[in-house]
C-alpha positions in Angstrom: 7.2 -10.2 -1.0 3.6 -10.1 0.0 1.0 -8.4 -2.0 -2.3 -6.6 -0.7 -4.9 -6.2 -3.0 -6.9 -3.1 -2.2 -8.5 -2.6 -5.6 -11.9 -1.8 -5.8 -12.3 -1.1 -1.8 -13.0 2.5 -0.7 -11.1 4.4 2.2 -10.5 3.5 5.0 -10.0 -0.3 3.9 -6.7 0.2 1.6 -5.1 1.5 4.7 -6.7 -1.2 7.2 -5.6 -4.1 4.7 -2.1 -2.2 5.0 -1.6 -2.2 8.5 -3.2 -5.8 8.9 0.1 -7.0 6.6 2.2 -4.5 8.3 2.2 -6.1 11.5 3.7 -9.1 10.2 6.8 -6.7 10.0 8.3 -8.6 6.9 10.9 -6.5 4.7 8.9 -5.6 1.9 5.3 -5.9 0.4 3.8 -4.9 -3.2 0.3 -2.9 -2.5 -1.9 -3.0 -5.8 -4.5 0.1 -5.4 -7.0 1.8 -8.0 -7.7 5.3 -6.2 -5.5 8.2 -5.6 -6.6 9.0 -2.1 -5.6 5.2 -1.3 -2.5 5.3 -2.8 -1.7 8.9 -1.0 -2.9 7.0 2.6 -1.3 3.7 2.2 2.2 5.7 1.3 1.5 7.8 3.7 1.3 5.3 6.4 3.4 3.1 5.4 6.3 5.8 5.4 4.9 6.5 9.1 5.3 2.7 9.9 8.9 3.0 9.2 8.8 1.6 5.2 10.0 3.8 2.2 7.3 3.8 -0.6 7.7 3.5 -4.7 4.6 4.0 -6.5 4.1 2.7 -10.5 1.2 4.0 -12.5 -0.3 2.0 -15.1 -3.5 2.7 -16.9 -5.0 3.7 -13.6 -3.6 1.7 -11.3 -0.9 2.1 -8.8 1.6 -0.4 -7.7 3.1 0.6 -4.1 6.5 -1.3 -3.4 7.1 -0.8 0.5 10.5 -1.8 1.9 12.2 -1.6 5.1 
């Protein structure tokens, strides 16, 4: 599983990051984010790309598992 760190990056990077590692079309990928409006626009475009999205909150942060 690959992971993208967006942490720290403000919108639209998160999502450019995403789709960067999404076209490597690999099964799954961990996305760490620290921003609600990049964890709302990485889920949402990943779902778009075809991935179902899980999303654990901890102290802030957000881990995003995407899987095929």
């Amino acid at each position: 599983m690959r992971t993208i760190d967006t942490r720290g990056l403000s919108c639209p990077e998160p999502v450019i990051l995403t789709k960067k590692a999404l076209a490597a079309n690999e099964d799954s990928y961990e996305v760490l984010a620290d921003r609600v409006t990049s964890r709302d626009n990485i889920i949402g475009f990943a779902e778009d790309y075809g991935y179902k999205a899980t999303c654990e909150a901890n102290n802030g942060e957000f881990k995003i598992i995407l899987k095929k």
